[in-house]
N, C-alpha and C positions, 0 to 999 in steps of 0.2 A: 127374876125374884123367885123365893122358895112362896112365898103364898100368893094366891089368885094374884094372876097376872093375863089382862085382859087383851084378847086378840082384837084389834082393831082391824076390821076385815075393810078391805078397800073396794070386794068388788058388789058388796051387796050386806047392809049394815042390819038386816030382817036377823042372819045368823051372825052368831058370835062366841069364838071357844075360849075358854081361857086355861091357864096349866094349871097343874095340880089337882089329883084325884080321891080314890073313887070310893064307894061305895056301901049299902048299907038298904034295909026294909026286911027282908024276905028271913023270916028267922030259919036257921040251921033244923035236919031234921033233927027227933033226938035220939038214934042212934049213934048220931056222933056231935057232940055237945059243943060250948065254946071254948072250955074248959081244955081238953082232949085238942084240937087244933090249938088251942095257942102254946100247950107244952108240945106237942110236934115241930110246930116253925119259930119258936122262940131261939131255934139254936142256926135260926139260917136268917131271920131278916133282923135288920139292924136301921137304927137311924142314924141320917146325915145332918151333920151341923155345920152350916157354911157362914163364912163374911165373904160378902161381894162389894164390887166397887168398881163403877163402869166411868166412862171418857167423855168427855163433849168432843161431840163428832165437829163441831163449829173452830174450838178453838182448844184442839188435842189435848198441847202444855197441860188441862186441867182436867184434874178428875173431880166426879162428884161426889157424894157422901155416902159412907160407907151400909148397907144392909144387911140384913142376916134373917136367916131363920131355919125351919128346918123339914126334911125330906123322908122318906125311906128311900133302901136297898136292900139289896138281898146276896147271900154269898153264892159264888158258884163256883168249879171244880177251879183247882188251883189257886186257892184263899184268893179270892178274886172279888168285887164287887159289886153287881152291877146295879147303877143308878139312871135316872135321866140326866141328862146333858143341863136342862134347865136347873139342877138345884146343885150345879159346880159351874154356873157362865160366871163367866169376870171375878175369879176365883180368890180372893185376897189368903184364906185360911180356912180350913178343914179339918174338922173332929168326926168321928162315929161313935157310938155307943149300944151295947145289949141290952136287951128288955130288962128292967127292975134293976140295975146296974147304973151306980152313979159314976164310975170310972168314966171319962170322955179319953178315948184314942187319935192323937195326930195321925190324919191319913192326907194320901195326893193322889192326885187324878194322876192316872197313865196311859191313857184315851180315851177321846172326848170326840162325839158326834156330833156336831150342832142340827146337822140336816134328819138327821133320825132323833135327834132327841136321846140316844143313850149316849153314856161315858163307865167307866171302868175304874174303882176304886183301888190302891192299894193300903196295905198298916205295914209298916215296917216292925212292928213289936208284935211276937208271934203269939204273945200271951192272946191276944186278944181273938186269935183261930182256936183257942183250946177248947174241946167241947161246942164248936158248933159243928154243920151238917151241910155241904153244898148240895144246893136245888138242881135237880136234871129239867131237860127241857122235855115238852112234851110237842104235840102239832097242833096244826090248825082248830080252836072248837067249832062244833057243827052247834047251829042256828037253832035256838030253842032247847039246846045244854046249859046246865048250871056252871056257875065258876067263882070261886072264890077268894077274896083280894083281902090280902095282910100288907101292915103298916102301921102309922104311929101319925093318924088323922089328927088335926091340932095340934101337934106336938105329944103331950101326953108321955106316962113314962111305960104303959103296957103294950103291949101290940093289940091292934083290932082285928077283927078277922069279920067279915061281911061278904053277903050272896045276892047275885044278881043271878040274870039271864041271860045269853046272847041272843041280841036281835037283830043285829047286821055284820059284815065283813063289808067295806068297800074304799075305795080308796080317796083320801082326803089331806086337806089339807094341814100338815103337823105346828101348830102355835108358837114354838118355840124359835121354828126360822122366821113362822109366818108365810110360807112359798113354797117351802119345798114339800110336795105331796107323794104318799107312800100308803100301806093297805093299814088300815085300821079297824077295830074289833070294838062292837059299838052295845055296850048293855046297859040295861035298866035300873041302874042304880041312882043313889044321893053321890053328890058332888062332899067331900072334904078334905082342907086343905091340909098338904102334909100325907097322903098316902102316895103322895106325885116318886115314883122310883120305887115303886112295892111289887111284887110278885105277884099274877095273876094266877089263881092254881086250879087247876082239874085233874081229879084223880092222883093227888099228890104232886103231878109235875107241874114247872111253867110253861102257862101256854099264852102269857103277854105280860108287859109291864104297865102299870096306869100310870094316867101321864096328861090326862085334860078333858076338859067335861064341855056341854054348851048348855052356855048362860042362860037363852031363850025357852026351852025346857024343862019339865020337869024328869027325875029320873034318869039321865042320860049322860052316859059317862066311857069315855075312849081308854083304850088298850093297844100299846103295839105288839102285836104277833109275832110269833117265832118267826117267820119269814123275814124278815127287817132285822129279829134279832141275830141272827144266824149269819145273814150276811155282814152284819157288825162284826162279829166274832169274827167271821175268816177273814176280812178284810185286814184289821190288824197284827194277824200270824205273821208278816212281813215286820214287823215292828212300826207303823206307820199307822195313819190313817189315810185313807184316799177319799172313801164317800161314794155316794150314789151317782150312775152315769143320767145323761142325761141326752134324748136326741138332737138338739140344737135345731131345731126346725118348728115351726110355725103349721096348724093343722087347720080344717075347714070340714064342716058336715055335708059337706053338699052334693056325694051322691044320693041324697033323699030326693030331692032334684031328677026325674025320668030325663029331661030335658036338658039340664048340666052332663049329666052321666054318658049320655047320646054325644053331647057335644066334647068329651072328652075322651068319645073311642071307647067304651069301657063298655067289656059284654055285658048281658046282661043278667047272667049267671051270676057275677063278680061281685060282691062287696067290698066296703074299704075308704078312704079316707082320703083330703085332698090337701096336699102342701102348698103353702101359700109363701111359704118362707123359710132358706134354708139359711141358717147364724154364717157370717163369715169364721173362717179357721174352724169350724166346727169341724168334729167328724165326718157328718154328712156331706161338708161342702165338697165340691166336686162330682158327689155320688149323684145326689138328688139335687131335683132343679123343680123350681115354681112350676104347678099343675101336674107334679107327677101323682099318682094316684097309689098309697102305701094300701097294699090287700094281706099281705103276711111279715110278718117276722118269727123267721127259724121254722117252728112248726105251726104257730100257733094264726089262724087267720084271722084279719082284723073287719068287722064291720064299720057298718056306715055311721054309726055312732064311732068310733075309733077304738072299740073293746073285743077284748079275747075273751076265750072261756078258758080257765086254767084254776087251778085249783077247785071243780067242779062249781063254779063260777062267773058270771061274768062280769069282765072289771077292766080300768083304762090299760089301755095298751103298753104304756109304762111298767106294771106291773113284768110282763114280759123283760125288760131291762134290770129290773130290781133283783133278777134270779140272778145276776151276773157281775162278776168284780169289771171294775175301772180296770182299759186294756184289753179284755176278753173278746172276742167274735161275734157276732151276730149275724144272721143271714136274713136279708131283706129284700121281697118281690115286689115287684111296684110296675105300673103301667106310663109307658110315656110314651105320648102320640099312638096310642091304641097298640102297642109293643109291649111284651110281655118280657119281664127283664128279673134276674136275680143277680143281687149282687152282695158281697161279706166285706163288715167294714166294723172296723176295732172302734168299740164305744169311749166317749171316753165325761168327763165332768162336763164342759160345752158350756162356761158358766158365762153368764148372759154382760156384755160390755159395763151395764150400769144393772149394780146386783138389785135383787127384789128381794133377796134375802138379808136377815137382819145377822149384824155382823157380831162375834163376841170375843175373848178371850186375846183380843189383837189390840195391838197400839193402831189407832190412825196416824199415817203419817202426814205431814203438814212442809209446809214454805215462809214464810214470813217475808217479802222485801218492801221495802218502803214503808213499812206498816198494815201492807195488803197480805194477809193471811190466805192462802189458796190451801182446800184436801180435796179429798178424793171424795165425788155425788157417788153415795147412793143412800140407802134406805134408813141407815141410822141418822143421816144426815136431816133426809129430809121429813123424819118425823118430829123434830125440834117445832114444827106447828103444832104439835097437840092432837087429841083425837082424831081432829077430823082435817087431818095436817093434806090428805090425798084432794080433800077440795077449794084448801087454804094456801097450800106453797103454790108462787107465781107459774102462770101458766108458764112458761119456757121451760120449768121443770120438770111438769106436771107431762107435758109434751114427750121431752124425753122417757122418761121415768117409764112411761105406757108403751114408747114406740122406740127406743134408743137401736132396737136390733133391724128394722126398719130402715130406719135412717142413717144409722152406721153403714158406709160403703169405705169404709179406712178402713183394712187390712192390719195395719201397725196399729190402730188405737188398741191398748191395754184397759182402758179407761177414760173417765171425763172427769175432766179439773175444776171447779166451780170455786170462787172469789167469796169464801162464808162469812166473812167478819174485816175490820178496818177500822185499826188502830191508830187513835185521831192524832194526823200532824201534819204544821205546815204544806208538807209535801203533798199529803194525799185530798189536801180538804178539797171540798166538790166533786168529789167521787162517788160519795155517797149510793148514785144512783146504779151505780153498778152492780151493788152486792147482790149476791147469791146469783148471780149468772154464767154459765158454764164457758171455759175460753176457748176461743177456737185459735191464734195464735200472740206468742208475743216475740218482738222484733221479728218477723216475718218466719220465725220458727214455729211450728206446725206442735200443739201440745199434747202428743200420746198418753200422756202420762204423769204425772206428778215430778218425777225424775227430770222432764224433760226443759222445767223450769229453768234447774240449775244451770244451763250453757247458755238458755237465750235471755236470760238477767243479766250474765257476762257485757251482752253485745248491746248495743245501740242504734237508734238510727236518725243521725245529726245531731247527735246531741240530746236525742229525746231516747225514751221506755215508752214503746206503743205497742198494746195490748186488744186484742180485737178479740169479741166475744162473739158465739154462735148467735145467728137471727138477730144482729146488732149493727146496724149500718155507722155508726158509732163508734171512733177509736177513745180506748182512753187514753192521755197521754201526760205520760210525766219526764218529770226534767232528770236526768238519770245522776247527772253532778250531786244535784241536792241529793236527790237517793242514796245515793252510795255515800254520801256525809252522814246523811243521819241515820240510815240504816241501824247502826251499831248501838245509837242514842234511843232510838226507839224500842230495843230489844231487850236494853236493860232497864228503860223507862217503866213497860207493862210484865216485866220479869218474863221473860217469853227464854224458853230456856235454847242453847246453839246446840244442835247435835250432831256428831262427827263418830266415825267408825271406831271412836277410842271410849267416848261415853253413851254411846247409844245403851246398851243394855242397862244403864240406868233409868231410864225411861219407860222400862217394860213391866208389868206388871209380876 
């Protein structure tokens, strides 16, 4: 959504960010007034008018009711836009507009970040670049620098222009996926909605974009950095988006540990970090193994907390990755069985079997037989509990959801299939008991995948459709005659729509 949209933090409910920003207290000096900035930047930030309209993850066929409301951005070189990613998710339709200017401009996304939270506006009507000015970018601010944020806070038809402080750089978790964490730029402002996609400026240039504040304080309000923003930018020079890489691997503190450290060979000079867990088909897999002990990447060494110092800095080791396009090199030292080892391996997304990140601008895809509705577990999914859906969805879920890279030893799984909903009829009734638990095969075919559905619905076994779910001694079993009778009945019963490689794109948003 374009206004406060609350982060439901799973791993500690004390903090809580939500999108949409920033800021405002600290009046301007007056040598340079409000007056004087806002005809400076009136010809570079712009607001965004969105209609969104998102999916039930339960039972796809539907969408829900349509929202809107509205954002900043700002122009940059090549009549370009840049906005956050949150105020164009689940995109239905798109207007921009200039300060004091009733004219609304059709504009469309031409990439869109969800894991950074930016995306890229176009206007196809050139009227609309006449007389304005793109923002250059500036660097890092230093801690205890001013900085000033324009936008169009509650909507509103002027631009605001408000000053804060920088009081931290560190890296954190960005609200918009909910998961994926990146370096963030932390100052002492008012939270208001509607500056969420606005230019952060010092010294004229941009040196972040705001983009979400935390609820639990006062004053405190995020910015992403030219670092994140940069690597956005060169990322889609390919015409794509790719995203941020990720190590696929599982980490541990426990050279703090004199005694762990001893017991792992590790001099004692050495700092650094301990793998507990490397993701199958990851990157890393084959490289690194359980107990190796990561002390550098490329140049930068990693302590026992798992941080570098980099950008006069110290910050998670991640960071190190974020300098770097999806594909690119890395060179990584690490100790196994008290052997000192370097080795270079092409980073790449590493995206975890059952995502933790919250899904957008995509159709789910879905199954329908017998009335048994099957999509794909993950986190859209299983927030359908509600706030506090991480203590509320059935442990088997719950299990997964926290440990799925753990307990994945399947090579081939793409995914996990979960049973969301069940479409009452003769066939299915007393099934009930089954919903919402993740399959592990049916007719003795093995379910990688969502896909995987469609050949083992084909088959049978005597006559029956038997379905075995994860951690379920339990088959369920249906009569596959009746099924394949009613199937067809069922589908136009609850208007459940058939999609085939000829009408799919009518289904997409």
């Amino acid at each position: 959504m374009l206004f406060s949209k609350w982060l439901r933090n799973f791993t500690d409910k004390k903090y809580c960010f939500f999108v949409l920003l920033i800021l405002a207290t600290t009046p301007l000096p007056m040598s340079l007034c409000y007056a004087e900035q806002s005809e400076t930047y009136e010809k570079s930030v712009v607001m965004i008018l969105a209609v969104n309209q998102e999916y039930d993850f339960a039972t796809p066929w539907k969408k829900g009711q349509m929202g809107g409301g509205s954002g900043s951005g700002f122009i940059i070189e090549g009549n370009r836009i840049l906005t956050n990613a949150h105020n164009v998710a689940n995109l239905r339709y798109l207007e921009v507009k200039k300060q004091n200017l009733a004219k609304r401009y059709p504009a469309k996304v031409q990439f869109v970040g969800h894991d950074c939270d930016l995306a890229l506006v176009t206007v196809d009507d050139p009227e609309f670049f006449v007389d304005t000015e793109p923002l250059a970018f500036g660097t890092l601010p230093q801690i205890n620098s001013t900085v000033q944020t324009c936008g169009f806070p509650m909507g509103g038809r002027q631009i605001s222009i408000t000053e804060g402080v920088v009081s931290r750089l560190e890296t954190n978790v960005y609200s918009h996926s909910q998961a994926s964490q990146h370096l963030v730029v932390q100052t002492d402002a008012a939270i208001n909605p509607g500056n969420s996609g606005g230019p952060v400026l010092q010294d004229g240039k941009v040196v972040g974009v705001a983009f979400q504040g935390l609820t639990v304080a006062d004053n405190i309000g995020f910015m992403i950095p030219t670092t994140v923003i940069s690597h956005f930018l060169k990322d889609i020079e390919d015409g794509k988006y790719d995203g941020f890489s990720r190590l696929g691997i599982s980490l541990f503190h426990g050279l703090h540990n004199p005694f762990y450290k001893n017991h792992l060979k590790i001099p004692d000079s050495e700092d650094g970090i301990v793998i507990t867990d490397v993701r199958i088909n990851s990157t890393a897999y084959g490289i690194l193994q359980t107990s190796d002990v990561l002390t550098k990447i490329d140049d930068f060494n990693v302590d026992n907390d798992g941080r570098v110092q980099i950008y006069d800095l110290s910050l998670d080791l991640t960071e190190t990755l974020d300098r770097k396009q999806i594909g690119e090199t890395v060179t990584i030292t690490f100790y196994r069985d008290g052997q000192k080892t370097q080795q270079d391996f092409i980073i790449g997304p590493n995206e975890q079997v059952l995502p933790w990140n919250r899904q957008y601008d995509t159709k789910p895809d879905y199954r329908v037989y017998a009335g048994l509705t099957f999509v794909q577990l993950n986190r859209n999914f299983l927030e359908r509990w509600g706030n506090s859906w991480v203590t509320d969805i059935p442990f088997p879920l719950r299990y997964l959801f926290f440990d799925s890279n753990q307990l994945n030893k399947d090579p081939d799984r793409k995914e996990y299939v979960v049973l969301s909903e069940i479409l009452p009829d003769e066939v299915n009734a007393y099934l009930g008991g089954y919903k919402n638990q993740a399959v592990e095969s049916v007719n003795g075919i093995s379910i990688n995948e969502l896909a995987d559905l469609d050949e083992a619905f084909k088959k049978d076994e005597d006559g029956f459709c038997i379905v075995k779910f994860i951690n379920n001694d339990a088959p369920m079993v249906i009569d596959a005659e009746t099924a394949k009778m009613n199937n067809g009945f069922i589908l136009q019963k609850y208007q459940v729509p058939v999609e085939t490689p000829e009408n799919e794109n009518g289904f997409l948003f």
